[in-house]
N, CA and C of each residue as an Amber inpcrd file, in Angstrom:
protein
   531
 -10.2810000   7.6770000 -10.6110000 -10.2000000   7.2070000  -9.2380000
  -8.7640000   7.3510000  -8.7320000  -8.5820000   7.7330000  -7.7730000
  -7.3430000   8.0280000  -6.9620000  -6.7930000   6.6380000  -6.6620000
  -5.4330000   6.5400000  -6.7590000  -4.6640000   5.8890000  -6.1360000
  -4.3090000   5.5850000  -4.6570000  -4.3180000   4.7780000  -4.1330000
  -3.3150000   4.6310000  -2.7560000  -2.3100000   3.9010000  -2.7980000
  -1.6430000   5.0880000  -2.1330000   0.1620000   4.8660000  -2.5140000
   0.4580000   5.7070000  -1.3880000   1.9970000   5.4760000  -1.1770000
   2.8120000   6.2570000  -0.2480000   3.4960000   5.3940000   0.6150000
   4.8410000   4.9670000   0.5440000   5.2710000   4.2280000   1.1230000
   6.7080000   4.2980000   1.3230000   7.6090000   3.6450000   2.4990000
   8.7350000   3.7310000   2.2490000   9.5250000   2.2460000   2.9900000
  10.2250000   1.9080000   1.7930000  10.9100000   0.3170000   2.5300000
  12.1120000   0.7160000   2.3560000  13.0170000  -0.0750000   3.3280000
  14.8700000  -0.5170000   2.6960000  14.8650000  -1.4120000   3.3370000
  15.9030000  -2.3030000   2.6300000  16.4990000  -3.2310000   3.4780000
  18.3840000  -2.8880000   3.4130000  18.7150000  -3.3910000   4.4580000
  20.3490000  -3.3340000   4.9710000  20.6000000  -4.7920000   5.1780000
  21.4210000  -5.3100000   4.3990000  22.3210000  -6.9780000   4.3020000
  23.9720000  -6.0790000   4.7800000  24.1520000  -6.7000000   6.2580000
  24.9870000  -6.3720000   6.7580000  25.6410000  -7.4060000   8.0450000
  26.7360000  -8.3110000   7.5910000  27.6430000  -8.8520000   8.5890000
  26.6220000  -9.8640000   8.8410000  26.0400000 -10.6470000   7.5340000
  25.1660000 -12.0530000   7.8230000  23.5840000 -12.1400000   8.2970000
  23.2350000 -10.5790000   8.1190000  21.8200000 -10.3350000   8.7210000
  21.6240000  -9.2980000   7.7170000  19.9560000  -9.9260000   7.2920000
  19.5220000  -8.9360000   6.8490000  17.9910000  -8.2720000   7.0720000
  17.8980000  -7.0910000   7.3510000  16.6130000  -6.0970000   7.7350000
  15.8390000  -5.5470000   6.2080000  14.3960000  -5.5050000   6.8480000
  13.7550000  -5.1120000   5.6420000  12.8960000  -4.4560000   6.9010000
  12.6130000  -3.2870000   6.4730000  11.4940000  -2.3960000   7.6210000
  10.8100000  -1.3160000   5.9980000  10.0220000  -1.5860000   7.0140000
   8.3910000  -0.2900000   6.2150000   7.5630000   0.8130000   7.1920000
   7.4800000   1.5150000   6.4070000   6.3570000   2.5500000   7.3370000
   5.0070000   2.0420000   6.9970000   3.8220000   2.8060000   7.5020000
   2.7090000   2.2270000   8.0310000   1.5870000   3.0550000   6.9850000
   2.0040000   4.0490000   6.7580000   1.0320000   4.9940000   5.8230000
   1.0690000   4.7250000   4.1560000  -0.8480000   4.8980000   4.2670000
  -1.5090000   4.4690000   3.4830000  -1.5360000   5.6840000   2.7290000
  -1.5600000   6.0930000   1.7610000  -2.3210000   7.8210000   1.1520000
  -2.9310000   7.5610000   0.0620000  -3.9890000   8.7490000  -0.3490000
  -4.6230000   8.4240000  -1.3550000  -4.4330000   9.8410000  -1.6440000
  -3.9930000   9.5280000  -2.9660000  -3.8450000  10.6630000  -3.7150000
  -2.5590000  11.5690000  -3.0170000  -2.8450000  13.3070000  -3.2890000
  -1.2130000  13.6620000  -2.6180000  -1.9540000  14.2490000  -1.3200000
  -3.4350000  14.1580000  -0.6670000  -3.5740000  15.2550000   0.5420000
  -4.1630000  14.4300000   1.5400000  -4.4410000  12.6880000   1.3680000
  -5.1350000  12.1120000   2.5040000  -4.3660000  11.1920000   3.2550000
  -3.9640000  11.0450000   4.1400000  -3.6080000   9.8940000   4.9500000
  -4.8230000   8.8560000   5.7740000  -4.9020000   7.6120000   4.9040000
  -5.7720000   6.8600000   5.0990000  -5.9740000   6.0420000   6.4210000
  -4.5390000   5.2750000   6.5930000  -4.5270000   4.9500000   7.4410000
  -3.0410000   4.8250000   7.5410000  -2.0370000   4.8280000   9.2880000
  -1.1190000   4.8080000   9.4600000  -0.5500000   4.1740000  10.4510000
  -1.0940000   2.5250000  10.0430000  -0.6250000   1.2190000  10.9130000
  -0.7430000   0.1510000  10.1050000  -0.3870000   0.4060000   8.6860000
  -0.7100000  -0.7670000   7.5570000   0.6970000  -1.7220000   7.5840000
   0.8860000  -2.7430000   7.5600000   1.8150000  -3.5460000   7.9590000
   2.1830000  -4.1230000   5.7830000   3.2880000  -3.1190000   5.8230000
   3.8070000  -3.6020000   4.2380000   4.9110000  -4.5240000   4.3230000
   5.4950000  -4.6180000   5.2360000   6.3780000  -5.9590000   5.5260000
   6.3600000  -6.5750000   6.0630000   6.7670000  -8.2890000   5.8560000
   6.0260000  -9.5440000   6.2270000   6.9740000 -10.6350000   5.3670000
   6.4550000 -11.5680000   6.9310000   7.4400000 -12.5920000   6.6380000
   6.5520000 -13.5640000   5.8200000   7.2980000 -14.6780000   4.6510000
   6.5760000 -15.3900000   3.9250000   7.1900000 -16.6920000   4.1150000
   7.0470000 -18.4150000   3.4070000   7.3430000 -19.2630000   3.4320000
   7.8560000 -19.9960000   4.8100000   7.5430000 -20.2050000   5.5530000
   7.7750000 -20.7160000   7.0170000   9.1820000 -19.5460000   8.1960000
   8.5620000 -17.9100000   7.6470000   8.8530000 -17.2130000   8.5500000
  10.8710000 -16.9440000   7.6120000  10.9060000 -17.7780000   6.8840000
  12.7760000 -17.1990000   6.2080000  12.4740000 -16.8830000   4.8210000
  11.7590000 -15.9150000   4.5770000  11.6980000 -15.2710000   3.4940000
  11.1250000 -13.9800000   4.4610000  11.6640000 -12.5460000   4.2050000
  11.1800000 -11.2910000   4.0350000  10.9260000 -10.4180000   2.9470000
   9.9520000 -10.0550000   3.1700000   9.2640000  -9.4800000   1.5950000
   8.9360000  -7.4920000   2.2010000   8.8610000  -6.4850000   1.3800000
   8.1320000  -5.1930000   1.5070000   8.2900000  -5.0020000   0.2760000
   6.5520000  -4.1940000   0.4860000   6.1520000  -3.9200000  -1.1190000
   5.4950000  -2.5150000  -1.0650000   5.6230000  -1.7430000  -2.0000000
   5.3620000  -0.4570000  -2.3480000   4.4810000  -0.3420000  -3.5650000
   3.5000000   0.5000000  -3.5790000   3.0510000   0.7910000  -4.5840000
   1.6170000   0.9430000  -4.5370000   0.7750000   0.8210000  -6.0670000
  -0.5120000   0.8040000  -5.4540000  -1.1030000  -0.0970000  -4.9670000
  -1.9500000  -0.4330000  -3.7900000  -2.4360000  -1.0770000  -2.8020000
  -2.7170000  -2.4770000  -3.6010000  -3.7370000  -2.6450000  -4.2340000
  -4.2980000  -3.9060000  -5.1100000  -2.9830000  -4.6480000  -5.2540000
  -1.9960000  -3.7640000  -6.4590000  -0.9350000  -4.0220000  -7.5980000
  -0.1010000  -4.9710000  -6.0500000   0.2290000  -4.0840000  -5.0880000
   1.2280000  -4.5450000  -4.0920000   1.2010000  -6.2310000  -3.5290000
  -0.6380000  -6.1690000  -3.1260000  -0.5420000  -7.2650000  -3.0120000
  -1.0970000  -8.7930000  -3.6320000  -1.6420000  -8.2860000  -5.1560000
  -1.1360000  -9.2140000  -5.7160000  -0.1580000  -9.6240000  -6.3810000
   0.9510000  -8.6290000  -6.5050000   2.4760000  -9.3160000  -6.4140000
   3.0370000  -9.9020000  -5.5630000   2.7530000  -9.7520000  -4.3210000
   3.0710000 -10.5930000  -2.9840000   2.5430000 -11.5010000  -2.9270000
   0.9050000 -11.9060000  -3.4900000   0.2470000 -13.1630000  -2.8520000
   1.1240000 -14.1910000  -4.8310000   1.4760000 -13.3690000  -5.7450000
   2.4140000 -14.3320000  -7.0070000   3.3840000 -14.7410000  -6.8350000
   4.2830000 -14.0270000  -6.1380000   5.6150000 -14.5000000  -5.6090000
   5.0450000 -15.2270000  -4.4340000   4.8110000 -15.1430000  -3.5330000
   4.4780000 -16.8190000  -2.4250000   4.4770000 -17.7400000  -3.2690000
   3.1440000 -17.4510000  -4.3490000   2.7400000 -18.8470000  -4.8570000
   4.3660000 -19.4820000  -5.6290000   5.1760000 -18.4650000  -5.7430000
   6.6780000 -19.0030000  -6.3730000   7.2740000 -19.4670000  -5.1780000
   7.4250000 -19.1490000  -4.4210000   8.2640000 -19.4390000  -3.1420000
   8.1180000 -20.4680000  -2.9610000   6.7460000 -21.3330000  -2.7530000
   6.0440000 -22.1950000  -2.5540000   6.3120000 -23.6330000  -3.7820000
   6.2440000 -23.0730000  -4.7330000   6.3970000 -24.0750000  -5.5840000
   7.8260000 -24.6750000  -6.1230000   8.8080000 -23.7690000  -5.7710000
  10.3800000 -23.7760000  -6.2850000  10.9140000 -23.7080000  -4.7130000
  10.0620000 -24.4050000  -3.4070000  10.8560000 -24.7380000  -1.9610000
  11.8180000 -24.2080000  -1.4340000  10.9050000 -22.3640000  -1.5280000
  12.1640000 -21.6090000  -0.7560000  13.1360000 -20.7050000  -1.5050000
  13.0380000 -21.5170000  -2.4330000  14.8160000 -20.9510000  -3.2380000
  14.1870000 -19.3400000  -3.7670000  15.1700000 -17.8950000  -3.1070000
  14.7460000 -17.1180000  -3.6420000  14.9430000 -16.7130000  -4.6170000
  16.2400000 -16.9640000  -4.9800000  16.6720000 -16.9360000  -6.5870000
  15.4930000 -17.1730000  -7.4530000  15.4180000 -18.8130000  -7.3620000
  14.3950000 -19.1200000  -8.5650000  13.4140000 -18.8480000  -8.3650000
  12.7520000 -18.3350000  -7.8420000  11.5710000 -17.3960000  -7.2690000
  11.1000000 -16.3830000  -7.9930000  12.0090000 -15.8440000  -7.6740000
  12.3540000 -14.4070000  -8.2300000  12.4140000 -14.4010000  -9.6570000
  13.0200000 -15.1630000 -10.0270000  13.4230000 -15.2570000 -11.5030000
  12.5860000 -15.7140000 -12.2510000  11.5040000 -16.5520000 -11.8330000
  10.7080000 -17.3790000 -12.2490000   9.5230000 -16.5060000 -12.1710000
   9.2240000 -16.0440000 -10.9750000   7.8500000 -14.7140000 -10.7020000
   8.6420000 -13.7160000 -12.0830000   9.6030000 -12.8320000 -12.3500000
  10.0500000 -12.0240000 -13.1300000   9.4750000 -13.0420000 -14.5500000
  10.0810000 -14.0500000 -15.2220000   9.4350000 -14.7290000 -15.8100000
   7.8770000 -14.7660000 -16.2000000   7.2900000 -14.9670000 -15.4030000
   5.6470000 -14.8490000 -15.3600000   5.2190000 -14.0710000 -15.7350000
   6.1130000 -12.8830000 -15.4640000   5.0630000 -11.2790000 -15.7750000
   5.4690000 -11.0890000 -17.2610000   6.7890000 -11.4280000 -17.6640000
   7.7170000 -11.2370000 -19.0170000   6.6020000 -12.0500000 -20.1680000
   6.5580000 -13.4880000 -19.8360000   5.4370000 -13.8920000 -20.6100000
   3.5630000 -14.1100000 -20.3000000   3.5530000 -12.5030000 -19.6210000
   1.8970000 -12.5520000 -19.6310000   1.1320000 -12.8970000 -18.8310000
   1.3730000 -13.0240000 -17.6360000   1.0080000 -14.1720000 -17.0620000
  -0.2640000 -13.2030000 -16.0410000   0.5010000 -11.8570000 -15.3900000
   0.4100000 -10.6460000 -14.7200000  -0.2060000  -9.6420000 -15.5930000
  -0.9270000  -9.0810000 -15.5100000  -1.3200000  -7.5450000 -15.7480000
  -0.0970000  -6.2360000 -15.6850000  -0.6200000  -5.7470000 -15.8080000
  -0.2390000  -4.5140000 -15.7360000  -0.2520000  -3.5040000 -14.4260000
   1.1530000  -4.5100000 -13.6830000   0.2550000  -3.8770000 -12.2290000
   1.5280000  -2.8710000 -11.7870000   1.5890000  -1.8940000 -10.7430000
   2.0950000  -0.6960000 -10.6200000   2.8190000  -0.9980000  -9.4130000
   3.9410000  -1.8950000  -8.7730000   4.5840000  -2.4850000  -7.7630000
   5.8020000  -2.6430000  -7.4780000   6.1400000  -2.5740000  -6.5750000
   7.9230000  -2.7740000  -6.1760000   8.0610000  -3.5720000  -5.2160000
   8.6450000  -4.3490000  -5.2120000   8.8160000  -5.1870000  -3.7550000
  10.5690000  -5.3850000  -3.7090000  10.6200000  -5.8060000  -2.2380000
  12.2920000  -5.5800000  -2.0190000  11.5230000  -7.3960000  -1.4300000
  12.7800000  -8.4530000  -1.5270000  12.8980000 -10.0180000  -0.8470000
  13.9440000  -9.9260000  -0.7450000  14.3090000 -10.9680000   0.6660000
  15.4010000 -11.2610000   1.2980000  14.9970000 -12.5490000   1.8350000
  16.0910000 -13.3500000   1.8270000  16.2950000 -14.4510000   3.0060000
  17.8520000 -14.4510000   3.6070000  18.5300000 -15.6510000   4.4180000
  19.2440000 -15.1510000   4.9360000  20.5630000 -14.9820000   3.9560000
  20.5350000 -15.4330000   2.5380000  21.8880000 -15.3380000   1.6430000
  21.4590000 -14.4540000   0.6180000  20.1290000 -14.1060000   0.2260000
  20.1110000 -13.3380000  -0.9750000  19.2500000 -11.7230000  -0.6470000
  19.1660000 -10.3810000  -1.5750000  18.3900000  -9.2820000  -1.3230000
  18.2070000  -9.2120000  -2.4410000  17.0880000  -9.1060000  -2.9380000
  16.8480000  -8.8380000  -4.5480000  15.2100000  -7.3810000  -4.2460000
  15.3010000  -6.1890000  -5.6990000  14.2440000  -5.9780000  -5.7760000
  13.6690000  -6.4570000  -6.7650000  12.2100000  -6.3120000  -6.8750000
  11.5920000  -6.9390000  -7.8940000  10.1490000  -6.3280000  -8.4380000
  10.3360000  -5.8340000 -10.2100000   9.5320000  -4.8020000 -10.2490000
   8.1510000  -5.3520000 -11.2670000   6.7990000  -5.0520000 -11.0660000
   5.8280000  -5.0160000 -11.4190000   6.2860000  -5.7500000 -13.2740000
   7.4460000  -5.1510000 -14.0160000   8.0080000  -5.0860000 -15.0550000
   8.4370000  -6.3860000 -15.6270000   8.7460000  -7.0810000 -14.6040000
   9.5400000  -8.1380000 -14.6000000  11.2530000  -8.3670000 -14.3120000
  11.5690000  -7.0020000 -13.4700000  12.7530000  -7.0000000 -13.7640000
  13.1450000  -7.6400000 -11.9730000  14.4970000  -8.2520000 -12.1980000
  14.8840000  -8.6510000 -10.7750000  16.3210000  -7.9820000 -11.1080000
  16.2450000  -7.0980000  -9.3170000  17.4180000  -6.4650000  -9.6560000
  18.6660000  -6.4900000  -8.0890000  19.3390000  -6.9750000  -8.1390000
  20.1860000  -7.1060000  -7.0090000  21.0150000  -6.1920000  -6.7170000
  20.5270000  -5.5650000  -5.5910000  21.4850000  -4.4230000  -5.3270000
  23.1020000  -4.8830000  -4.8830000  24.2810000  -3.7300000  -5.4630000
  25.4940000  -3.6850000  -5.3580000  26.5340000  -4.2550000  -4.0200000
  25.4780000  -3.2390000  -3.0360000  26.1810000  -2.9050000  -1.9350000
  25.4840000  -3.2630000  -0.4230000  24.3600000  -4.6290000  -0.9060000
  23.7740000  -5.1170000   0.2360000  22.2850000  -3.5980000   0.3420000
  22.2570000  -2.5950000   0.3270000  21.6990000  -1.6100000   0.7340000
  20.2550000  -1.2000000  -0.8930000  19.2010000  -1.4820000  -0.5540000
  18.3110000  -0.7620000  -1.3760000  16.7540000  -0.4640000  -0.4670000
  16.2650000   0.4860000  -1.5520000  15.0320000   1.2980000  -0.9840000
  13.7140000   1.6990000  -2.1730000  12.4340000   1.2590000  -1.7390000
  11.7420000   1.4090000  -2.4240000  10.3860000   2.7390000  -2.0350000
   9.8790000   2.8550000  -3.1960000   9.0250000   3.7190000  -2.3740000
   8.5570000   5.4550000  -2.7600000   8.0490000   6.1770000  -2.1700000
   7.9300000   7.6030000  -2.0870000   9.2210000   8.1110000  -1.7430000
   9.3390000   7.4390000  -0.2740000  10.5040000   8.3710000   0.2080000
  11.4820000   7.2000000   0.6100000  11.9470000   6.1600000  -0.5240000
  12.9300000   5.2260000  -0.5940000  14.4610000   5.9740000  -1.0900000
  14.2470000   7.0230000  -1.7210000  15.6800000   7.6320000  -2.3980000
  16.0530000   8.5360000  -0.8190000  15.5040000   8.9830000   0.2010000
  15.6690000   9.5060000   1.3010000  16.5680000   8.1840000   1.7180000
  15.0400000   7.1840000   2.2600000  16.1740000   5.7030000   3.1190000
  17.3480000   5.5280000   2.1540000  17.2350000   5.1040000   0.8570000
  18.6450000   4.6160000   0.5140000  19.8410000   5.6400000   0.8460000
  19.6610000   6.7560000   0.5980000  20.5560000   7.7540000   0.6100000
  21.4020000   7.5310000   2.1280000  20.2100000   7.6680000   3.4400000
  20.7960000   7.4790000   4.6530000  21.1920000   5.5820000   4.6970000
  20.8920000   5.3050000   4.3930000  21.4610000   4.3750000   4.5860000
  22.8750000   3.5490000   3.9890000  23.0460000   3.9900000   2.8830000
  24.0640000   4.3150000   2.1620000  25.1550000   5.1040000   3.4210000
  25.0090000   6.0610000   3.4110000  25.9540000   6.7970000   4.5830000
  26.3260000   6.5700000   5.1520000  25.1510000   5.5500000   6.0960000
  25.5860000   4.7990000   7.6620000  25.9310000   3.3730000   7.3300000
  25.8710000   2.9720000   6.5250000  26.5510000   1.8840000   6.4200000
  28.4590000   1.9820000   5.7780000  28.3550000   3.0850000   5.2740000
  29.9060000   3.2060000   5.2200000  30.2400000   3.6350000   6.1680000
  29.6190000   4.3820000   6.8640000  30.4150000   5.5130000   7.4760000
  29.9380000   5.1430000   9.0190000  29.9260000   3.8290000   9.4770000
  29.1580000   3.6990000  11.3350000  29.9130000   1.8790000  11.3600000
  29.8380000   1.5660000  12.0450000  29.3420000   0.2970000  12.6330000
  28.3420000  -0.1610000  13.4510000  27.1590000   0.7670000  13.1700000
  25.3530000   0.2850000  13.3940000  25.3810000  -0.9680000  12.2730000
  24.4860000  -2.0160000  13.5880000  23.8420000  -2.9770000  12.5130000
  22.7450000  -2.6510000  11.5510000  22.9410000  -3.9690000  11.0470000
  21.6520000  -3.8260000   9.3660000  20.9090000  -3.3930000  10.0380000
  20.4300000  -3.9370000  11.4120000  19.2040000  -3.7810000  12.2130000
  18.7130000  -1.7820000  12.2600000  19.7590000  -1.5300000  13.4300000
  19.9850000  -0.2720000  13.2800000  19.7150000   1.2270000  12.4270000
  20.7740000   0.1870000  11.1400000  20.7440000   1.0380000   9.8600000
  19.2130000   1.7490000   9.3990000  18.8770000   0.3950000   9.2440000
  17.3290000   0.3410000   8.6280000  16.2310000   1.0300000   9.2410000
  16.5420000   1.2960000  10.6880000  15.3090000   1.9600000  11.4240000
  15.7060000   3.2910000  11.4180000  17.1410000   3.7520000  11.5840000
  17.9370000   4.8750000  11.1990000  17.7310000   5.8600000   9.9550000
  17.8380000   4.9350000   9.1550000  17.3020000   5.1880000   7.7600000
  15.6050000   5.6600000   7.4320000  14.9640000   5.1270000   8.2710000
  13.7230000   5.4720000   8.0870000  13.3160000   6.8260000   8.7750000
  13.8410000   6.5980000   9.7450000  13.5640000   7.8700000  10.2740000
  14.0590000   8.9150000   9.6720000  14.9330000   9.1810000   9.0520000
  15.3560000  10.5370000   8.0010000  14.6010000  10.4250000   7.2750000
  13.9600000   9.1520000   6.2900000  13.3330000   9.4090000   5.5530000
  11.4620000  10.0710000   5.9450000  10.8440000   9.4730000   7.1630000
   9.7890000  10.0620000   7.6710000   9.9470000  11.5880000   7.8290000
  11.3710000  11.9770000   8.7180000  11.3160000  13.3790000   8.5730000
  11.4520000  14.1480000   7.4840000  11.8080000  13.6880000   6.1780000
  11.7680000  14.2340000   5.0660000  10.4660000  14.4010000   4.1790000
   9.9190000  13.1390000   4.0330000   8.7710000  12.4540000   3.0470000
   7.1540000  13.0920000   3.6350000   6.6320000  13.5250000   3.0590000
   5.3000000  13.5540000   3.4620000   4.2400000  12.3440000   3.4620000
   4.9860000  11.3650000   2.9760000   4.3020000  10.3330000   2.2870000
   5.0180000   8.9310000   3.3120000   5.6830000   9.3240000   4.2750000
   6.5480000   8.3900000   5.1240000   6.2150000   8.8640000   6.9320000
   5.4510000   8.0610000   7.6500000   5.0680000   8.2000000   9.1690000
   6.3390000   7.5600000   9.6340000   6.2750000   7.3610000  10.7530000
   7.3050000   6.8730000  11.9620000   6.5660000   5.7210000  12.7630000
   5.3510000   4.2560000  12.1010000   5.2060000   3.6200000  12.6940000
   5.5740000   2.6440000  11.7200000   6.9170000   1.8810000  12.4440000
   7.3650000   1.1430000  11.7510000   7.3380000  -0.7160000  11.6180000
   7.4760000  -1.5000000  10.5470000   7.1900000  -2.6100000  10.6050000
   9.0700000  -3.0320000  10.5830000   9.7140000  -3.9300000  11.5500000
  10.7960000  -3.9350000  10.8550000  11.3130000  -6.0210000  11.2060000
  11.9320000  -6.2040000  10.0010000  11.9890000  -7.6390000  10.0200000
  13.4330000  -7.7920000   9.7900000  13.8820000  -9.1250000  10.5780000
  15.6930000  -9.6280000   9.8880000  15.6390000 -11.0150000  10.2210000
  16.3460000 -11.4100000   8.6830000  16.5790000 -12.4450000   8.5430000
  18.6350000 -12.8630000   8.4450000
């Protein structure tokens, strides 16, 4: 059975704000576009948590509906969230599921992988996805090299990556916290 997959997130933590935007396309397998208005980013815990998740469809969002249930139980804190969802999967808790998700609120950006791993990017700037090494790349660029906001960056970024990715449309979901 074919997969559905195809996706592209980044987020930009820039000057106290941070953006997380997604494209909209669904694919199955490498020749169908399913649908291309699927909403992969979304706000969680009373609207200050941002979440986008990549991967296969099922895997995506029951890593999203495990981490709420963390968000929820550890009041917000994304750290221990994170660390604690990473936890869960480390001792068993999760399957074997095939997922990436990028979280933000307004002090922290972490990604966080199917694996259990929580990984905090360097430079405020990461990207998940098909055509996430496109966004990070542009976004990487324009954030050294512009004074566009996170806001900016992130929709900036996507769009190189749509024109690159076969697996990346131009209808975008985009969130800042």
């Amino acid at each position: 059975m074919e997969q559905f997959r195809g996706t592209t997130i980044v987020a930009v933590k820039k000057d106290g704000k941070t953006v997380i935007a997604g494209d909209g396309q669904v694919t199955m397998g490498q020749s169908v576009i399913l649908k291309g208005t699927a909403h992969k980013v979304r706000r969680l815990y009373d609207n200050k948590v941002v979440v986008g998740f990549a991967g296969g469809t099922a895997d995506a969002f029951a890593m999203c509906e495990e981490f709420e249930k963390m968000l929820n139980k550890y009041s917000g804190s994304l750290m221990r969230s994170s660390v604690e969802y990473a936890k869960s999967i480390r001792n068993g808790v999760k399957s074997n599921t095939e997922a990436l998700m990028i979280v933000a609120d307004k002090d922290s950006l972490f990604i966080l992988t199917s694996m259990g791993d929580v990984i905090e990017p360097d430079d405020g700037v990461c990207a998940i996805g098909s055509g996430g090494n496109y966004a990070l790349s542009a976004a990487k660029a324009l954030i050294r090299n512009t004074d566009l906001s996170a806001k900016d960056i992130a929709i900036k970024s996507m769009e190189i990556a749509s024109d690159i990715c076969v697996f990346t449309n131009s209808n975008y979901v985009v969130e800042e916290v």
